[in-house]
C-alpha positions as CSV (number, residue, x, y, z in Angstrom):
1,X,3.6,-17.7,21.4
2,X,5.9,-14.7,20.7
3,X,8.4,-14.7,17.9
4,X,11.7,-11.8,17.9
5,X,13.3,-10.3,15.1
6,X,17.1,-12.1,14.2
7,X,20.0,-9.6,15.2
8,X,20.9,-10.0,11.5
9,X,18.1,-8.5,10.2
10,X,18.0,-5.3,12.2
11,X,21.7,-5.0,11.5
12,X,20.8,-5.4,7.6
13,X,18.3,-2.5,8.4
14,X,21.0,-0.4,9.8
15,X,23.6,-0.6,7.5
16,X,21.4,-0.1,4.5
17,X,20.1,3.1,6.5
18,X,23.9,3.8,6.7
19,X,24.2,3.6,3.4
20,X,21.5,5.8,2.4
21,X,22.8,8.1,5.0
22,X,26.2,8.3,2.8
23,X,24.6,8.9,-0.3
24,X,22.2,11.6,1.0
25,X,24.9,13.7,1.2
26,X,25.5,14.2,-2.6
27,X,22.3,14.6,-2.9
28,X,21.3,17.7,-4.6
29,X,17.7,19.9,-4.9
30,X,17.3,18.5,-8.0
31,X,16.8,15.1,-5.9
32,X,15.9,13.8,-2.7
33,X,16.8,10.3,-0.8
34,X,15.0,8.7,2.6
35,X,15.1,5.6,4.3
36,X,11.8,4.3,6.7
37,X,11.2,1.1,9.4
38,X,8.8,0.6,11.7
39,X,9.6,-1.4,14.1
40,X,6.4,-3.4,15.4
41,X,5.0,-5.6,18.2
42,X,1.8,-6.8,17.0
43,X,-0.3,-9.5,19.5
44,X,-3.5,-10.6,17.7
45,X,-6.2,-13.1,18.8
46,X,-7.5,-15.6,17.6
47,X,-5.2,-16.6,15.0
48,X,-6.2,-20.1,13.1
49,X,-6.2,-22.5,15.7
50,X,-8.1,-20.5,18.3
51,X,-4.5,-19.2,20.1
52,X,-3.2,-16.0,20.4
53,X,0.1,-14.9,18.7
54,X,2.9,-12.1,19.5
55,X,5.3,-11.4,17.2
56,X,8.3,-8.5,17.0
57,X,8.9,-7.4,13.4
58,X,11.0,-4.2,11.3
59,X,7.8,-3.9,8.7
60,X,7.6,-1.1,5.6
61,X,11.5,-1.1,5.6
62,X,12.3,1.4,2.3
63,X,15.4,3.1,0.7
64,X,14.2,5.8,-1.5
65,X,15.0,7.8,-4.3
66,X,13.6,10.5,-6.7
67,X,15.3,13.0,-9.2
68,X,14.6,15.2,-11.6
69,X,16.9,15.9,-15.2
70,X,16.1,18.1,-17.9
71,X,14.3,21.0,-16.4
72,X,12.7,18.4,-14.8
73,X,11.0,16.8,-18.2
74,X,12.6,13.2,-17.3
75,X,11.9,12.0,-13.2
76,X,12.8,8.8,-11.9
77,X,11.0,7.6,-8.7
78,X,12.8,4.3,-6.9
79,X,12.1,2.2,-3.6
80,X,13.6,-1.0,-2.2
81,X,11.7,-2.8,0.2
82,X,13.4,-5.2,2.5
83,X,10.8,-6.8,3.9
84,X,11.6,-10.4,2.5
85,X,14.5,-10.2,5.0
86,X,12.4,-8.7,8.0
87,X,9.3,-10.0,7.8
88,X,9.8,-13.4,5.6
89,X,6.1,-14.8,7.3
90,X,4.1,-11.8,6.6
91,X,3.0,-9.5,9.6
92,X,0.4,-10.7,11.6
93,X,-3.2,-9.0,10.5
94,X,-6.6,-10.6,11.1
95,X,-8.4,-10.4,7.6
96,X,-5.3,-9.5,5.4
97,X,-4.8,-11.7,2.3
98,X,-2.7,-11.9,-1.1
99,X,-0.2,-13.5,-2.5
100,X,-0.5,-16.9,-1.0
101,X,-0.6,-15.5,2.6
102,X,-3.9,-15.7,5.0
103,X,-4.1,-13.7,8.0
104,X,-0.8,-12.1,7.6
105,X,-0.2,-9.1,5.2
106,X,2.5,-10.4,2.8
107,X,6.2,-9.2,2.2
108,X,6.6,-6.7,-0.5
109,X,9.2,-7.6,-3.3
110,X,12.4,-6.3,-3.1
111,X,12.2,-4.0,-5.9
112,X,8.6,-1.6,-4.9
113,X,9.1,0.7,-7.0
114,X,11.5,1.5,-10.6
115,X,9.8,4.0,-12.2
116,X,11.1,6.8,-14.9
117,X,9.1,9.5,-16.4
118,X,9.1,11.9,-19.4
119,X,7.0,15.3,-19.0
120,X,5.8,17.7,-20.8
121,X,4.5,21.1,-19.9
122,X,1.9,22.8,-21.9
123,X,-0.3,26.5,-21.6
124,X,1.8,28.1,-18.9
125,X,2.1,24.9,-16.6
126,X,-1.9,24.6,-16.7
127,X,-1.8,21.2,-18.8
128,X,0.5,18.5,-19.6
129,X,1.1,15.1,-20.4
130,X,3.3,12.0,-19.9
131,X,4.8,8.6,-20.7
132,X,5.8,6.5,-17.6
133,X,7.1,3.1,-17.6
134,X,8.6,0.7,-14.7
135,X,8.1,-1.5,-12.9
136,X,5.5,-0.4,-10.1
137,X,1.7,0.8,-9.6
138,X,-0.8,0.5,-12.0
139,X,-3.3,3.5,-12.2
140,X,-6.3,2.3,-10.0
141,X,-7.5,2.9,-6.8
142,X,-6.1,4.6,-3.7
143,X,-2.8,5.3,-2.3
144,X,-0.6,2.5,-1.1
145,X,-1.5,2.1,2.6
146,X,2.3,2.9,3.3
147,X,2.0,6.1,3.2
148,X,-1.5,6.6,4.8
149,X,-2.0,6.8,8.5
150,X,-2.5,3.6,9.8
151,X,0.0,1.1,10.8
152,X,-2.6,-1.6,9.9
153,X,-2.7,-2.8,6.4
154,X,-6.9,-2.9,5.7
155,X,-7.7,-6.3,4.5
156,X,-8.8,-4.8,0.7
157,X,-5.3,-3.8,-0.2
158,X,-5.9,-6.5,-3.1
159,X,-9.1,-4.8,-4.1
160,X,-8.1,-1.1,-3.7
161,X,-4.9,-1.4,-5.7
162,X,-2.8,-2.9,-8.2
163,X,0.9,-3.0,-7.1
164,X,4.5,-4.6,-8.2
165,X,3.9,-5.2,-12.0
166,X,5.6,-4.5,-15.0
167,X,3.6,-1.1,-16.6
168,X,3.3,1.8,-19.3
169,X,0.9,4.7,-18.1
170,X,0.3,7.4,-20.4
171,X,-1.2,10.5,-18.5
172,X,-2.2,14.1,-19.4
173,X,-3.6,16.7,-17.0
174,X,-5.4,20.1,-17.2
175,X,-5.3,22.0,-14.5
176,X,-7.0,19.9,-12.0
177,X,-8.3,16.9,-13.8
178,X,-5.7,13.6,-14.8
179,X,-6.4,10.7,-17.1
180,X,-4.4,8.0,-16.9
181,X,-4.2,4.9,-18.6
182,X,-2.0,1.7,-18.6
183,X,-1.2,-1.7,-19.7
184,X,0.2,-4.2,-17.6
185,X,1.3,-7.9,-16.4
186,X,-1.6,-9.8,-14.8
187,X,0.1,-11.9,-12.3
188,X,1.1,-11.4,-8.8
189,X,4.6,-12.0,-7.3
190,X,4.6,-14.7,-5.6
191,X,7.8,-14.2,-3.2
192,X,10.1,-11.3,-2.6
193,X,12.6,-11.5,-4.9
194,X,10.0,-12.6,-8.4
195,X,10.4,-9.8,-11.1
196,X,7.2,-9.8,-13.4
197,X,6.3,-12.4,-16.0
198,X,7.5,-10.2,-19.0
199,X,6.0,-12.7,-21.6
200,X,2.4,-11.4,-20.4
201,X,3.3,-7.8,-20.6
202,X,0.0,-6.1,-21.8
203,X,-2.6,-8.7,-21.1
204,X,-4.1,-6.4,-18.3
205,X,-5.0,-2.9,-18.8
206,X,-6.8,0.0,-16.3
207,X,-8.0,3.6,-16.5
208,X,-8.1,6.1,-13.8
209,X,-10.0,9.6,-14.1
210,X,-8.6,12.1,-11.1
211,X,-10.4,15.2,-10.0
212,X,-8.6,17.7,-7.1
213,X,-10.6,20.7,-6.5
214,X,-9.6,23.2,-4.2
215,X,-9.0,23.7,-0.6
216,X,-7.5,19.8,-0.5
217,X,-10.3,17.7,-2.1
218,X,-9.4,15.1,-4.6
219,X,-12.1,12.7,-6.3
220,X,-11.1,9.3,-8.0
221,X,-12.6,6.9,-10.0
222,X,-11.1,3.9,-11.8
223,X,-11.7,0.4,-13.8
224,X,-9.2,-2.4,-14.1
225,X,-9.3,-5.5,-16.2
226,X,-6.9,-8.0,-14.6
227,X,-5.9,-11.2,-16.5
228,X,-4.9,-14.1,-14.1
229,X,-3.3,-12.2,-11.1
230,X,-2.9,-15.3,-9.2
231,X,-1.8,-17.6,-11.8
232,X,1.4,-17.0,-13.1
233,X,1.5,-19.1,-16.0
234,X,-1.8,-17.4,-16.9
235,X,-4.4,-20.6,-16.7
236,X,-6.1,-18.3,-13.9
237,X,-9.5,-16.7,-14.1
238,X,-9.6,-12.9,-14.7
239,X,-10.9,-9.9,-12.9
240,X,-12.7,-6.8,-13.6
241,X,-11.9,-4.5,-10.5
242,X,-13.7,-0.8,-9.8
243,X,-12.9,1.9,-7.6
244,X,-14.1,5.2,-6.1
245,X,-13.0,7.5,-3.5
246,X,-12.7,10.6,-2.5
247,X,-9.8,12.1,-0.2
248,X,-9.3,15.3,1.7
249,X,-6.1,17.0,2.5
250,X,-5.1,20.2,3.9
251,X,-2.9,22.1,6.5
252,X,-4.6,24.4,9.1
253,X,-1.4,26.7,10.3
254,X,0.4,23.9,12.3
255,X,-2.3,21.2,12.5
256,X,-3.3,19.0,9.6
257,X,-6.4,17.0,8.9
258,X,-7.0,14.1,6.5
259,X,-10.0,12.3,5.8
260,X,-10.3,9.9,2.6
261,X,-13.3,7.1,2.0
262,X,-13.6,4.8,-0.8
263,X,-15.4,1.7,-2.2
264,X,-13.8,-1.0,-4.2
265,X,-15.1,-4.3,-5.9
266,X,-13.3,-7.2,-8.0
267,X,-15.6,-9.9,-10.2
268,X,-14.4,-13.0,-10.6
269,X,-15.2,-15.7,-13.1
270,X,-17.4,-13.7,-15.0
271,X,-19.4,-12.5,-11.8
272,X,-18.9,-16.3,-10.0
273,X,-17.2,-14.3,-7.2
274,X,-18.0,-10.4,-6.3
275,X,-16.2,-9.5,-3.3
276,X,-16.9,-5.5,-2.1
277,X,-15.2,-3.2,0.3
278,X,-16.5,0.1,2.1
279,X,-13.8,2.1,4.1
280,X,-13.7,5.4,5.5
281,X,-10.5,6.4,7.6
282,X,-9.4,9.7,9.3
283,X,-6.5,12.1,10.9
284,X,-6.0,14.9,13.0
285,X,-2.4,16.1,13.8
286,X,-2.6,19.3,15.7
287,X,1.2,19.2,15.6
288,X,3.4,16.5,15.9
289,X,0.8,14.5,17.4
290,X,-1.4,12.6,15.6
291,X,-4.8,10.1,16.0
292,X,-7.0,8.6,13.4
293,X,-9.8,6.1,12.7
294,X,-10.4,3.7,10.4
295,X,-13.0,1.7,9.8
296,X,-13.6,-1.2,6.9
297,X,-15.9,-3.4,5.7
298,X,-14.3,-5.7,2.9
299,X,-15.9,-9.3,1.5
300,X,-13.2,-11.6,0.4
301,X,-12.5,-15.4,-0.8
302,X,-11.8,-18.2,1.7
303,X,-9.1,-20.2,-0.4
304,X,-8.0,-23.3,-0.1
305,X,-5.0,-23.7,2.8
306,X,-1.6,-25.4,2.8
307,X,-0.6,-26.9,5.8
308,X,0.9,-23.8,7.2
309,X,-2.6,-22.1,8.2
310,X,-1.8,-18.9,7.1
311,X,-0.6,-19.8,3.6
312,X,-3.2,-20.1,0.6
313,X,-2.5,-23.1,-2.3
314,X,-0.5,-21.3,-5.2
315,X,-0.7,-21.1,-8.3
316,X,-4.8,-20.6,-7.5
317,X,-7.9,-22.0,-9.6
318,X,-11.4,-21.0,-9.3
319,X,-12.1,-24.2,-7.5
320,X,-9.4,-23.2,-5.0
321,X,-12.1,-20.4,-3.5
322,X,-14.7,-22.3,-1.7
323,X,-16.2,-19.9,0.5
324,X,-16.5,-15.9,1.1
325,X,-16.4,-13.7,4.0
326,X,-17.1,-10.4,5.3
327,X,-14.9,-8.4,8.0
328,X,-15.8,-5.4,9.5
329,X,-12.5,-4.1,11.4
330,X,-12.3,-0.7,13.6
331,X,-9.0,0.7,14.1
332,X,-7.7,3.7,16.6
333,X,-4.1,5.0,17.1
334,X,-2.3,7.3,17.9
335,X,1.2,8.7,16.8
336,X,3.8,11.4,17.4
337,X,7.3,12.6,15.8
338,X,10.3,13.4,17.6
339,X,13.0,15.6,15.9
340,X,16.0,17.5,16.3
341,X,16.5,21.3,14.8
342,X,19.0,20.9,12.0
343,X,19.0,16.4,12.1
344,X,17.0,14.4,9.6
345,X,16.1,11.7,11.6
346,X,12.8,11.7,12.6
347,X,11.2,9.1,15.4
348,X,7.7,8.3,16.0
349,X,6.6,6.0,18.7
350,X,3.2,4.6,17.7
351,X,0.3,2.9,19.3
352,X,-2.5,1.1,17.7
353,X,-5.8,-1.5,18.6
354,X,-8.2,-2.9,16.2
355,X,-11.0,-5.0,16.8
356,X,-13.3,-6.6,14.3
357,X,-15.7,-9.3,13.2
358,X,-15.8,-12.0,10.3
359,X,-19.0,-13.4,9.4
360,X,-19.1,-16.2,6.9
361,X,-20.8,-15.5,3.3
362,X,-21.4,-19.1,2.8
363,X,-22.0,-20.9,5.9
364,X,-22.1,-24.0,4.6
365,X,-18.4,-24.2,3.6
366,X,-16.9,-21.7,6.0
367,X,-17.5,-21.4,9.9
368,X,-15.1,-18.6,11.4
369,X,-16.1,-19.9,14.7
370,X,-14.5,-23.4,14.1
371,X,-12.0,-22.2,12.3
372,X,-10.8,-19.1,15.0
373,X,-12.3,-20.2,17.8
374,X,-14.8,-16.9,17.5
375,X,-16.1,-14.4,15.5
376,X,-14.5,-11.8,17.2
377,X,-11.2,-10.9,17.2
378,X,-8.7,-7.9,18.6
379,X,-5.1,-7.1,17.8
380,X,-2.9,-4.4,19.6
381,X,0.1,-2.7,17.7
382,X,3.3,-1.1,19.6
383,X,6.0,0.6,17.7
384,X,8.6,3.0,16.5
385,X,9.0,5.0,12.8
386,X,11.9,5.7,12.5
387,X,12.5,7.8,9.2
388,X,15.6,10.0,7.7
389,X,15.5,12.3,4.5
390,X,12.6,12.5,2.3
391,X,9.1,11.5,3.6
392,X,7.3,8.6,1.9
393,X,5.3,9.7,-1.0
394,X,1.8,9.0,-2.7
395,X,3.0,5.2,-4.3
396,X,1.1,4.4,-7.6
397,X,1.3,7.9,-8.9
398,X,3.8,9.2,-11.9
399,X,4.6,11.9,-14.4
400,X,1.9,14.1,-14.3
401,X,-0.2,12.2,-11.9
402,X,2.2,13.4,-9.3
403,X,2.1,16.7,-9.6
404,X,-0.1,18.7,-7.0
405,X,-0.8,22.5,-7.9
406,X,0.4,21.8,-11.6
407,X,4.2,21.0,-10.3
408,X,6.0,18.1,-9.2
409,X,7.2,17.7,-6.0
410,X,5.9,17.4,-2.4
411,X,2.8,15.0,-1.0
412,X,1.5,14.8,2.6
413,X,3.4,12.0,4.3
414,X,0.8,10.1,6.3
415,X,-1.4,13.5,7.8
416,X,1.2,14.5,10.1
417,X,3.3,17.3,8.0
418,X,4.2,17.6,4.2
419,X,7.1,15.9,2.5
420,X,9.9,18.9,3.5
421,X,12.7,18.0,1.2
C-alpha cells in the first residue's frame, strides 16, 4: 500500500520555511538561522504482516537558531521539529524502535532543542568551562543521526543517545580534552508535543569524557544511568547505558571524508536485559557529491504490541519485553547539493537501499519468520534535502563541548562541506 503526504502539511512546511526566510534577514554575524526537510519515499518489505509498504513523507523538518551575546560568554542554541505534523505514524524503518513505535522511527517532539549557555574562557582560549541548561541532549554517545550522513535512522538511536529531556551539563575543556557531566529527567516523550516530567528532574545522571586530536580525529567515551525512560510516572525499571566511538573528520581541498564507528550497550533490570550495538559508517564527498556506508549490528527488546503492529504497549514494564533480537542492516547511498552563487537555498536529491537480517535472540518467544514473513528484509529511500541558511549542527553538544579548535562556531554538516554561516 502507498500512503501521500496531506497538502496541509507541505504547505505548513512552506510557510514556516517562509517564515524563517523573513527572519534570516535580521540576522546578524553574531547569529545564524536555517530551516531543513527532506522529503522521502521510503518502500520497505516485509513490514508486520508479511506485505510490503510505500509511503511519501517531509521527515527531519527543523527551524533553527543559534546566537551569541556577551563576547560570546552566553550562546543559545534552538530547533523546532515539525515532524508530529509530517510524519504523525513514524517513518517506515525496518529495526527502528522507541517511544512506543516498532518498525518505524518515531516523530521527534516539537520542541528538539532549547538550550542556553554561559562560557568562560581561560589561558589564552586553551581552557574553559561551562554551565548549560535546556531542554535537549544529555552528554552520551554520538551525534544525533540528523546530522550524520545517512538518511536512515540506525535502529540503536535509543542506545547511542539520550535525547529531548530536561538537563544541566557542566563542561570544562583544555585544549583538546572535554568533560562533561549532567543530570537529567529519566522518561521518554511519549508524543510530539510532551514537555519533560519536571517532578523527576535529576533522577538520571551521565558523564562523557571527549578526546580530538589532530588532523580530524575525535575519541569518545561515556556512561549513563537512566531512571525509568519508558515509564513516565517512574514505576519503570532503570538503565545503565555505555558508549564508545571514535570519529574522523577532515577536508582534503574540495573533497571531504568522514568515517566514525562506535559500540553502545544498555542493561536492564539489573543485567535481566543487555542489548549491544556495533556500527561503523562512512563518507566521501569529492565535491558536491557524496556516497557512504553504513553498516550496524544492534540487539534490542521485542515488546509487547498494541493492535496497531507498529506500536509497543506504553507506559512499559519489564514483563512487557518478552523476547530480544539482533539486526544486522547494510546501507548505501548516494547524495549531491545543488546551489546557486549568491542564494541560500540549497537542494540535494538523495538516493538510498538498505538490506538486512533479524535473527531472534530467544526463539522460543520470538520467530521473525512468522512474524515478517522472512528474515530478510530490503528498503529503498528516494528523496530531496532541501535546506536554507545555516547547516544542521553536531545535536547533543553545548558550551564548551561545541567548540572545535578552542572556539565556537562551525561543525561539518553531514560530510559534504562545513557549516558556512
Amino acid at each position: 500500500m502507498t500512503r501521500s503526504v496531506p497538502g496541509r502539511m507541505g504547505a505548513a512546511i512552506l510557510a514556516a520555511l517562509s517564515v524563517c526566510a523573513q527572519v534570516g534577514r535580521a540576522q546578524s554575524a553574531a547569529g545564524r538561522v536555517g530551516a531543513h526537510a527532506v522529503l522521502a519515499y521510503d518502500r520497505v518489505s516485509p513490514v508486520p504482516g508479511g506485505d510490503g509498504m510505500g509511503e511519501l513523507r517531509v521527515v527531519q523538518p527543523a527551524l533553527m537558531a543559534h546566537a551569541s551575546l556577551l563576547g560570546d560568554r552566553l550562546r543559545f542554541a534552538g530547533m523546532l521539529d515539525f515532524e508530529g505534523a509530517t510524519m504523525p505514524g513514524g517513518q517506515l524503518a525496518p529495526g527502528a524502535f522507541g517511544e512506543g513505535y516498532v518498525d518505524r522511527r518515531h516523530p521527534h517532539t516539537y520542541a528538539h532543542e532549547l538550550m542556553l549557555s554561559g562560557v568562560l574562557s581561560f589561558a589564552a582560549g586553551r581552557a574553559g568551562a561551562s554551565l548549560s541548561a535546556g531542554k535537549g541532549f544529555a552528554p552520551f554517545g554520538t551525534d544525533d543521526p540528523m546530522s550524520r550522513p545517512v538518511l536512515r535512522y540506525p535502529v540503536n538511536h535509543h542506545f547511542a543517545q539520550l535525547l529531548e529531556r530536561a538537563v544541566a551539563i557542566g563542561a570544562a575543556r583544555y585544549r583538546g580534552l572535554i568533560v562533561e557531566g549532567a543530570l537529567f529527567n529519566g522518561d521518554e516523550p511519549e508524543e510530539p508535543s510532551q514537555w519533560p516530567r519536571l517532578s523527576r528532574f535529576g533522577d538520571s545522571w551521565s558523564v562523557r569524557a571527549t578526546a580530538r586530536a589532530a588532523l580530524g580525529v575525535e575519541l569518545q567515551a561515556s556512561f549513563a544511568h537512566v531512571a525509568s525512560p519508558e515509564h513516565r510516572d517512574g514505576a519503570g525499571t532503570p538503565q545503565r547505558k555505555w558508549s564508545a566511538s571514535a570519529r574522523f573528520d577532515r577536508g582534503f581541498g574540495s573533497a571531504r571524508a568522514y568515517a566514525m564507528a562506535e559500540w553502545a550497550r544498555t542493561s536492564e533490570s539489573d543485567g535481566l536485559f543487555v542489548f549491544t550495538s556495533l556500527l561503523g559508517e562512512a563518507g566521501w564527498a569529492p565535491g558536491r557529491h557524496s556516497a557512504y556506508y553504513r553498516f550496524e549490528r544492534t540487539e534490542r527488546p521485542e515488546e509487547e504490541r498494541t493492535l496497531d503492529p507498529f506500536r509497543s504497549v506504553r507506559p512499559h514494564h519489564d514483563n512487557s519485553v518478552f523476547g530480544r533480537s539482533r539486526w544486522a542492516i547494510h546501507t548505501a547511498g548516494i547524495a549531491t547539493e545543488i546551489a546557486w552563487e549568491g542564494m541560500p537555498v540549497r537542494i540535494g536529491p538523495i538516493l538510498e537501499f538498505s538490506v538486512g537480517r533479524v535473527t531472534s535472540l530467544t526463539p522460543a518467544s520470538f520467530d521473525p519468520a512468522s512474524f515478517y514473513g522472512s528474515e530478510t528484509f530490503w528498503s529503498l529511500s528516494a528523496g530531496v534535502r532541501v535546506g536554507w541558511g545555516a547547516r544542521l549542527h553536531r545535536m547533543g553538544r553545548y558550551g564548551v563541548a561545541a567548540e572545535e579548535g578552542g572556539t565556537s562556531g562551525a561543525h561539518s554538516h553531514r560530510m559534504v562541506t562545513q557549516d558556512d554561516t
